[in-house]
SEVEX-107149 format. One record per residue (C-alpha): residue number from 0; residue in one letter; chain; x, y, z. Coordinates in Angstrom, 3 decimals, m for minus. Layout:
REM residues N
> NUM A A X Y Z
...
END
This chain:
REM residues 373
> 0 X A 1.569 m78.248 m156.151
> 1 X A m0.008 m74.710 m157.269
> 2 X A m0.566 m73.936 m161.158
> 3 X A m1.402 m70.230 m161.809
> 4 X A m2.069 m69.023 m165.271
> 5 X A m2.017 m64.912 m165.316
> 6 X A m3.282 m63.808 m168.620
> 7 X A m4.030 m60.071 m169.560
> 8 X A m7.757 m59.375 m170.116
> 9 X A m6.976 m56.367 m172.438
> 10 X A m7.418 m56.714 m175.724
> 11 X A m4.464 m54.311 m176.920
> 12 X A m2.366 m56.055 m174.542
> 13 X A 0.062 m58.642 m176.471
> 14 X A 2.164 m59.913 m173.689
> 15 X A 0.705 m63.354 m172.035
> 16 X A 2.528 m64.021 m168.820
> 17 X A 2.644 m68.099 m167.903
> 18 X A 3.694 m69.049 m164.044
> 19 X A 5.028 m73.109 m164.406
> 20 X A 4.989 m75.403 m161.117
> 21 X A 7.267 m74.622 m158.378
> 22 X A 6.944 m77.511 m156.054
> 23 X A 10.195 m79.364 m155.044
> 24 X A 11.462 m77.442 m158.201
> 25 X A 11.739 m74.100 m156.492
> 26 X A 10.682 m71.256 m158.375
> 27 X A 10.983 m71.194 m162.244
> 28 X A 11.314 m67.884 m164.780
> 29 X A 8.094 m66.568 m166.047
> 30 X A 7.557 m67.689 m169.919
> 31 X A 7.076 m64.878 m171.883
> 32 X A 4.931 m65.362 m175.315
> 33 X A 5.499 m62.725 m178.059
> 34 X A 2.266 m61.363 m179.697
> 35 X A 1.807 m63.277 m183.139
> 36 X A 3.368 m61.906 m186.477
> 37 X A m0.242 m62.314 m187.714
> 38 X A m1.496 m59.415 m185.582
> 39 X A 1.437 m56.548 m187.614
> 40 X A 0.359 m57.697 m191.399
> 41 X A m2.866 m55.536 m192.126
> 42 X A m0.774 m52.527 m190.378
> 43 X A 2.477 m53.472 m193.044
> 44 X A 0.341 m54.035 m195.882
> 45 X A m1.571 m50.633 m195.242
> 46 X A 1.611 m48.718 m194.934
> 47 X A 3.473 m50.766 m197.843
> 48 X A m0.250 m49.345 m200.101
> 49 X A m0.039 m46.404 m199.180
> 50 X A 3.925 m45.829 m200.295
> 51 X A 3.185 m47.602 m203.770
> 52 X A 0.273 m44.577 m204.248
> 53 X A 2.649 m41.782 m203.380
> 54 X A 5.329 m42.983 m205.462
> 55 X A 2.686 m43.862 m208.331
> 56 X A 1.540 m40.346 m208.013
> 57 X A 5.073 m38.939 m207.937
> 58 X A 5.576 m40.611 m210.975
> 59 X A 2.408 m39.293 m212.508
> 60 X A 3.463 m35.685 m211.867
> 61 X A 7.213 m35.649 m213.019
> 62 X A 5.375 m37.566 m216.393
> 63 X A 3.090 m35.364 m216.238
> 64 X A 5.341 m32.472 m216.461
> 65 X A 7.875 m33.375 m219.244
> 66 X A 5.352 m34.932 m221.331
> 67 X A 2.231 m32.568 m221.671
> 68 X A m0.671 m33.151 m222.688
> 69 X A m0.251 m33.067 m226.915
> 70 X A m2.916 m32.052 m229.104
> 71 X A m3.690 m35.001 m231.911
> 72 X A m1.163 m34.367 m234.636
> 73 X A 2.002 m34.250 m232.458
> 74 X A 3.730 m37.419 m231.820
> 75 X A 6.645 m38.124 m229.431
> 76 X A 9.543 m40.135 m228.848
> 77 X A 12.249 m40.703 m226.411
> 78 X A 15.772 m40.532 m227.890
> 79 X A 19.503 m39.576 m227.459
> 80 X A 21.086 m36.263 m228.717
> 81 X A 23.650 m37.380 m231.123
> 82 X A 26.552 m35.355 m233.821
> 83 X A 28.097 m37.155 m236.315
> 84 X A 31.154 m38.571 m235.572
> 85 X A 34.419 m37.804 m237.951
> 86 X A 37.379 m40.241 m237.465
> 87 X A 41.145 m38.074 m238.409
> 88 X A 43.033 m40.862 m239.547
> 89 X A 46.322 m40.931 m241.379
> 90 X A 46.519 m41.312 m244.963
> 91 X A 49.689 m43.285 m245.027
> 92 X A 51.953 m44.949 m242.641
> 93 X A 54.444 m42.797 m240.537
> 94 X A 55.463 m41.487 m236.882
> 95 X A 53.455 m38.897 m235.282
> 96 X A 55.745 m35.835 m234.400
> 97 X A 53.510 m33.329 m233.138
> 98 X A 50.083 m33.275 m231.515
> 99 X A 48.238 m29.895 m231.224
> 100 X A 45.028 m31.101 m230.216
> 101 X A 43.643 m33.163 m227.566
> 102 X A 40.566 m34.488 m226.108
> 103 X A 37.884 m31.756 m224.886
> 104 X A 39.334 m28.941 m227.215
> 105 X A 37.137 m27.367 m229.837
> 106 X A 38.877 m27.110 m233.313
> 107 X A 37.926 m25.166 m236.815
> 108 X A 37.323 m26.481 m239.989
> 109 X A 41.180 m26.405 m241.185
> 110 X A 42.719 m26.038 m237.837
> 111 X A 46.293 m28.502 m237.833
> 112 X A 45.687 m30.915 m235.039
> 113 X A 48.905 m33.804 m235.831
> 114 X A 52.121 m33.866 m238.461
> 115 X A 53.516 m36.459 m239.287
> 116 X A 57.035 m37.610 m239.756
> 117 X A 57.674 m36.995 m243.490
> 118 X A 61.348 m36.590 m243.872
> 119 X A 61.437 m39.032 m246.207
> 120 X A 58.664 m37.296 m248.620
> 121 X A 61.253 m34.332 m248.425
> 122 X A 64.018 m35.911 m249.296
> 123 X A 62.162 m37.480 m252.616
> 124 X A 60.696 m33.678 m253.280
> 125 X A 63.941 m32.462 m253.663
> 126 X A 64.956 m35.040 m255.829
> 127 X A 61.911 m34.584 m258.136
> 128 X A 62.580 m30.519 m257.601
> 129 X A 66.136 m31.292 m259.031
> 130 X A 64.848 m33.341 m261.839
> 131 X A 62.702 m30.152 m262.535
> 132 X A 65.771 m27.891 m263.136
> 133 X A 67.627 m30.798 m265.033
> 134 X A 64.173 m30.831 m267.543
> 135 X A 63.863 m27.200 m267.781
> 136 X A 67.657 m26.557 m268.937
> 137 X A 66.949 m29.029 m271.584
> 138 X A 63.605 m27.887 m272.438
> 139 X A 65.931 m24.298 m272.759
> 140 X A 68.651 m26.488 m275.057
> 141 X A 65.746 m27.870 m277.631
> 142 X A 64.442 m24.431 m277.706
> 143 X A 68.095 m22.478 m278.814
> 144 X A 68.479 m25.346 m281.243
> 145 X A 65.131 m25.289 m282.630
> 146 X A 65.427 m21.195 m283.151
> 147 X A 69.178 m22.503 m284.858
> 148 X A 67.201 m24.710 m287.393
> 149 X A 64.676 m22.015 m288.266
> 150 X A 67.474 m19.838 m289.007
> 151 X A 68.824 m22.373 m291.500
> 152 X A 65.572 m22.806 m293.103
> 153 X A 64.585 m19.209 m293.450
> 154 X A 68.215 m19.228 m295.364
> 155 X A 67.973 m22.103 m297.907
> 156 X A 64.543 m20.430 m298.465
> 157 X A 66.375 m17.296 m299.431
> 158 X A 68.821 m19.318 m301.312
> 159 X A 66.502 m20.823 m303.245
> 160 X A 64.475 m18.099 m304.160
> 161 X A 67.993 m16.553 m305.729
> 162 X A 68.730 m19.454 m307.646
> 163 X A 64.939 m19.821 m308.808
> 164 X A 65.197 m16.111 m310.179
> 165 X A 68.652 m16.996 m311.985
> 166 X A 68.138 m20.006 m313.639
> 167 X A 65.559 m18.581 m316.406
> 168 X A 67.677 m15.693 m316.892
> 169 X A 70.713 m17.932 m317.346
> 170 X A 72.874 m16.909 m314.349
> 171 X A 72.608 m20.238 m312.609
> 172 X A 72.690 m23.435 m313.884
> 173 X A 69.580 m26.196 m313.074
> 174 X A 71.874 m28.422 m311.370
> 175 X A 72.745 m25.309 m308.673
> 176 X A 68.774 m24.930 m308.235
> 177 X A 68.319 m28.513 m307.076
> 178 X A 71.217 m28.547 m304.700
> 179 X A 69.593 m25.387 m303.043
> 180 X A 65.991 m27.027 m303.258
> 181 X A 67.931 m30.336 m301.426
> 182 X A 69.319 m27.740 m298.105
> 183 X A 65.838 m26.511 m298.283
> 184 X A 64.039 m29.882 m297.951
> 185 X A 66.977 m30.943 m295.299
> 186 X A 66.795 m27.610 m292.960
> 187 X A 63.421 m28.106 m293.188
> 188 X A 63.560 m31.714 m291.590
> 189 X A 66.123 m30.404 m289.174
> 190 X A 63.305 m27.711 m287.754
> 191 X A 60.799 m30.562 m287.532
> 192 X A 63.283 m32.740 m285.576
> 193 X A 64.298 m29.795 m283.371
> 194 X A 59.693 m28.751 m282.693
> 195 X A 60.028 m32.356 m281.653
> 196 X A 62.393 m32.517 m279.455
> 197 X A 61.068 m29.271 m277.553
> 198 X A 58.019 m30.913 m277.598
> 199 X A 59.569 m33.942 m275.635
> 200 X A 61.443 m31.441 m273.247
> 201 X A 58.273 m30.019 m272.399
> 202 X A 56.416 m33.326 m271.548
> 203 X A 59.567 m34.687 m269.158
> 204 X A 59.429 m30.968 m267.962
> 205 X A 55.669 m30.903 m266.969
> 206 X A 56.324 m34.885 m265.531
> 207 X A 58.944 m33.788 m262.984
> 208 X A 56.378 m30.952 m262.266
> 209 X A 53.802 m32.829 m261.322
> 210 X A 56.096 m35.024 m259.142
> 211 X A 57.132 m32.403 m257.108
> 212 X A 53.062 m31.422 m256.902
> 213 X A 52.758 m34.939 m255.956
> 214 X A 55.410 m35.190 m252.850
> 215 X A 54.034 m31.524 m251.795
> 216 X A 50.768 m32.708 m251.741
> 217 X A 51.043 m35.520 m249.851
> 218 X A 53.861 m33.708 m247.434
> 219 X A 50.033 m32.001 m246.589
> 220 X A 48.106 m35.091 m246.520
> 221 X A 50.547 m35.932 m243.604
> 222 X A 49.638 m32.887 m241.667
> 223 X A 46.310 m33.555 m240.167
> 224 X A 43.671 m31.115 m240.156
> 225 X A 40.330 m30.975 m238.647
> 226 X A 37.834 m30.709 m241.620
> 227 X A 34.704 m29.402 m239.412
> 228 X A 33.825 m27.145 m236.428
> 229 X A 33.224 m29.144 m233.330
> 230 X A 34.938 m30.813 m230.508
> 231 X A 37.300 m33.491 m230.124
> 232 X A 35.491 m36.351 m228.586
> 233 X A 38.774 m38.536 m228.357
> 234 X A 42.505 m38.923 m228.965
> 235 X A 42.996 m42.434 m229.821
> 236 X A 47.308 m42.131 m230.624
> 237 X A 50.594 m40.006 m229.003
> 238 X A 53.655 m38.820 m230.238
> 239 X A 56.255 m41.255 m231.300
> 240 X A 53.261 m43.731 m232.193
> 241 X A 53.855 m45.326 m235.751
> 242 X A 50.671 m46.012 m237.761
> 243 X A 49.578 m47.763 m240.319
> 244 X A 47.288 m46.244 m243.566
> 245 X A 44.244 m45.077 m241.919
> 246 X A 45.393 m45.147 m238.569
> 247 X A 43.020 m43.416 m236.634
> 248 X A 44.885 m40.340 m234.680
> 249 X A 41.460 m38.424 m233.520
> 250 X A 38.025 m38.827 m233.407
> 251 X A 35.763 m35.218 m233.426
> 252 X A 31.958 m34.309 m233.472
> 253 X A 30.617 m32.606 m236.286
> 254 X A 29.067 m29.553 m234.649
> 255 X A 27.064 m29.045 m237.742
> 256 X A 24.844 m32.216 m238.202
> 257 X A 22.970 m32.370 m234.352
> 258 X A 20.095 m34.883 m234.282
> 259 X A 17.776 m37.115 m232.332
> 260 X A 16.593 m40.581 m233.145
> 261 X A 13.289 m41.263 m231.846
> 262 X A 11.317 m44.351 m232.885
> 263 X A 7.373 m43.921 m234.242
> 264 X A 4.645 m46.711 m234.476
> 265 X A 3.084 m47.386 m237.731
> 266 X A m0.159 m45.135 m237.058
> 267 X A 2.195 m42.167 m236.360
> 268 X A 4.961 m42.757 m238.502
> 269 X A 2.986 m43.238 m241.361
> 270 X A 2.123 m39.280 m241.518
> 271 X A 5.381 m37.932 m240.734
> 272 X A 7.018 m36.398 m243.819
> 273 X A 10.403 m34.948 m244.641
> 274 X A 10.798 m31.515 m243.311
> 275 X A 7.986 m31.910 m241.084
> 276 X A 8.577 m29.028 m238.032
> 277 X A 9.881 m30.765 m234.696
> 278 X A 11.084 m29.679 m231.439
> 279 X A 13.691 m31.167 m228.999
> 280 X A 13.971 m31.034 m225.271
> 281 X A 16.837 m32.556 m223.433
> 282 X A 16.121 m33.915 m219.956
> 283 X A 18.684 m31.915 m218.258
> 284 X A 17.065 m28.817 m219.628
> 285 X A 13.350 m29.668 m219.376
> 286 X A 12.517 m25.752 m219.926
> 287 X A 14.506 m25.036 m223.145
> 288 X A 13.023 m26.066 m226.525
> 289 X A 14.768 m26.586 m229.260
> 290 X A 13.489 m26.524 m232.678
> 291 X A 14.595 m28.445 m235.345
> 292 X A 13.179 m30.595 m238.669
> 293 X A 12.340 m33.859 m239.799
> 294 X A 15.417 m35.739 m242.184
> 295 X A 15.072 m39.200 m242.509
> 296 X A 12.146 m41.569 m242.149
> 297 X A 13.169 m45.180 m242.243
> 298 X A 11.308 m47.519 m245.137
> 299 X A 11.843 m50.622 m243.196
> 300 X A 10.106 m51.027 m239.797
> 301 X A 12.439 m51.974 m236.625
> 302 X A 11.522 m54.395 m233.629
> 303 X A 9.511 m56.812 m235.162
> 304 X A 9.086 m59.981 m237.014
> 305 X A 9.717 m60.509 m240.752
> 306 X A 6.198 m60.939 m241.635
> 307 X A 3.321 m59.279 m241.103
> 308 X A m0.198 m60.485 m241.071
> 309 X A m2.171 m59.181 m238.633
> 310 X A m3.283 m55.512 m238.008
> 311 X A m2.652 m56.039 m234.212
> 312 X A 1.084 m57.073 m235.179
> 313 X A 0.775 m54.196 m237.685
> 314 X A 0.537 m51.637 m234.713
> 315 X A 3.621 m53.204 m233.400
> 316 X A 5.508 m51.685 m235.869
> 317 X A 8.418 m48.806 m235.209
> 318 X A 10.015 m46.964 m237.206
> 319 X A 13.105 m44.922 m237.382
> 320 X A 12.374 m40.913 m237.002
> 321 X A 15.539 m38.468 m237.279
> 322 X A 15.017 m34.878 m236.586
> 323 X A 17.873 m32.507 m237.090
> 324 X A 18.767 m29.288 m235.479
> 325 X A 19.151 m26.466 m238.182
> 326 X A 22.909 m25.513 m238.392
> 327 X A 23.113 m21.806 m238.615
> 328 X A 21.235 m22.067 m234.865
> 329 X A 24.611 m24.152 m233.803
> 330 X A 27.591 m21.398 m235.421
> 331 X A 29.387 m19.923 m232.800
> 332 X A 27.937 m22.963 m230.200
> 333 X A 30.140 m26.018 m231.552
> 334 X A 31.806 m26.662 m228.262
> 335 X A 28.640 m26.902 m226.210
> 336 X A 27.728 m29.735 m228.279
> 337 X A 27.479 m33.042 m226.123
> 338 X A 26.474 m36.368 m227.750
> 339 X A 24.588 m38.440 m225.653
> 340 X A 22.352 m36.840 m224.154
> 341 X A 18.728 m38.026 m223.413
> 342 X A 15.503 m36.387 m223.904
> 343 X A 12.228 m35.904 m226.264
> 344 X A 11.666 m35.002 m229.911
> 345 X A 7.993 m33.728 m230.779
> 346 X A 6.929 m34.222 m234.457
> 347 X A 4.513 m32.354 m236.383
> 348 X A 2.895 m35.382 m238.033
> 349 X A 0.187 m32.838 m239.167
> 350 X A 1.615 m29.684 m240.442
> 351 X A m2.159 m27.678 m239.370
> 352 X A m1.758 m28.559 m235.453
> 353 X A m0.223 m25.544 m233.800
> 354 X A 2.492 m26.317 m231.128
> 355 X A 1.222 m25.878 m227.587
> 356 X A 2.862 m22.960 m225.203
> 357 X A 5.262 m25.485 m223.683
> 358 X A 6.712 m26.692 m227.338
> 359 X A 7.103 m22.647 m227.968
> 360 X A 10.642 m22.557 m229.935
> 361 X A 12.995 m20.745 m227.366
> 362 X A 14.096 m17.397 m227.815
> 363 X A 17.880 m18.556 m227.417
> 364 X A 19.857 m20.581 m229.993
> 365 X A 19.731 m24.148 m229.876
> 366 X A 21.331 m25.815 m227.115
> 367 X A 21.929 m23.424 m223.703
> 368 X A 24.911 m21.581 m222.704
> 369 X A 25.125 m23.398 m218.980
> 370 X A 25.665 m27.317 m221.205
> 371 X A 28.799 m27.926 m219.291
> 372 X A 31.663 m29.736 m221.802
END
């Protein structure tokens, strides 16, 4: 019986090659032995190092490059681009009949975007309309007899006044002058009745006026318009959809009131005032600045507990920062408006710190051209 044990003397070699007993057994495979996983580690680790440093400084740059380096006075905040929302709901319940809008398109202030169904409004306008004729041809009936009655008081006045000028000169007896005095005093009454009745033709007149101003007016309120420039975000209902008061038909962006929300610690916050200067720049155009102001500055801090004792939890404190892009920069641009979009407002928490050449206001209004819809 032979044993032979052939192991490599090179160091870099991994491989050890073991020959087993081959008497009365005949000859038996070679047992390979794989190098140990020990041996690969430092190599892994090394290369696993070296990744986490590139991507560290990677990370370093691209920060590097949308955040500047700020002089003290400027304070920053990541936040969303956002426009007011309006929701163009119905004012009472009813079919939709026509749509003129729908989602993506850019409207005007005024533009019709829905009607509808208000055949029944028109039916009770021309009731109220008829009522309006009925009222003014007896407002026109009080009048004729009211000009009748003034007719028969100017003539017992002229009556009287004869029968006045008679009676001392003995040409008409006492008894004649009260009887005209009496049809004086009674045509009198008879105008008074008559101013009275005009009077009361007038008011039902003006009532089934304003009824008919009523019905027209809300024959409008069931055309929808859009009341602000921007785009329509959504179209919640369709034609032939009945809804109830307030059912919501659209939902639009208000072009004119563009802002970020960015969110300050107490240190920062605390010197930010309202108008303070600001800039804006989106992520997806990292080289376009936007300029805009400071509106709102929250009184109550966000993100933390109710009390506060401590000046470490003190410097935990955030608060609410809203910075507003001025309006005339956004006429003429409502439908590249997006909402949602991320990016960074500067603030000017001191008004004596110049803006750096990278927070330079650009040249072109507000938000660029290329913002797809």
């Amino acid at each position: 019986m032979t044993n032979q044990n052939t192991r490599s003397t090179d160091p870099a070699e991994s491989l050890v090659i073991t020959v087993e007993p081959t008497e009365g057994l005949g000859r038996l495979p070679a047992v390979i032995e794989h190098p140990s996983p020990r041996r690969k580690r430092p190599r892994l680790h090394l290369a696993v190092l070296a990744s986490l440093i590139i991507v560290a400084g990677a990370g370093g740059w691209f920060w590097y490059q949308h955040h500047p380096r700020l002089p003290p006075g400027i304070a920053w905040g990541n936040g969303r681009l956002e426009a007011d929302p309006i929701d163009i709901d119905t004012k009472f319940a009813g079919r939709i009949t026509k749509l003129f809008a729908d989602q993506g398109d850019t409207v005007k202030a005024g533009h019709v975007v829905a009607m509808m169904d208000t055949r029944d409004l028109e039916a009770s306008l021309k009731k109220s309309e008829a009522l309006v004729d009925q009222a003014q041809r007896a407002l026109d009936e009080a009048k004729a007899n009211l000009t009748q009655q003034q007719t028969q008081v100017k003539l017992a006045q002229q009556e009287l006044d004869r029968a006045s000028a008679l009676v001392p000169k003995g040409f008409a007896t006492v008894e004649l002058l009260d009887q005209r005095r009496q049809q004086m005093n009674s045509a009198v009454a008879a105008e008074n009745a008559a101013t009275h009745r005009v009077a009361e033709a007038q008011h039902a007149l003006d009532a089934a006026a304003h009824d008919v101003e009523l019905y027209r007016v809300n024959i409008l309120d069931n055309t929808l318009v859009a009341p602000r420039d921007g785009p329509i975000e959504y179209r919640v209902a369709n034609i032939g959809e009945v809804l109830p008061a307030g059912g919501k038909v659209f939902t639009m962006l208000d072009a004119s009131y563009v802002y970020m929300d960015i969110y300050l610690p107490t240190a920062e916050a605390g010197r930010v005032r309202i108008g303070a200067d600001a800039r804006i720049v989106l992520d997806a155009y990292p080289g376009h600045v936007i300029p805009a102001k400071v509106v709102f500055v929250a009184s109550q801090a966000q993100f933390t507990p109710k009390t506060v004792e401590t000046k470490a939890e003190r410097d935990k404190l955030m608060f609410r920062i809203r910075v507003r892009i001025d309006p005339e920069r956004l006429k003429g641009r409502e439908a590249m408006v997006r909402s949602g979009l991320p990016g960074v407002a500067y603030v000017a928490a001191d008004p004596s710190v110049g803006w750096p050449a990278s927070l330079q206001a650009s040249a072109a209004p507000s938000i660029p051209a290329s913002v797809p819809r």
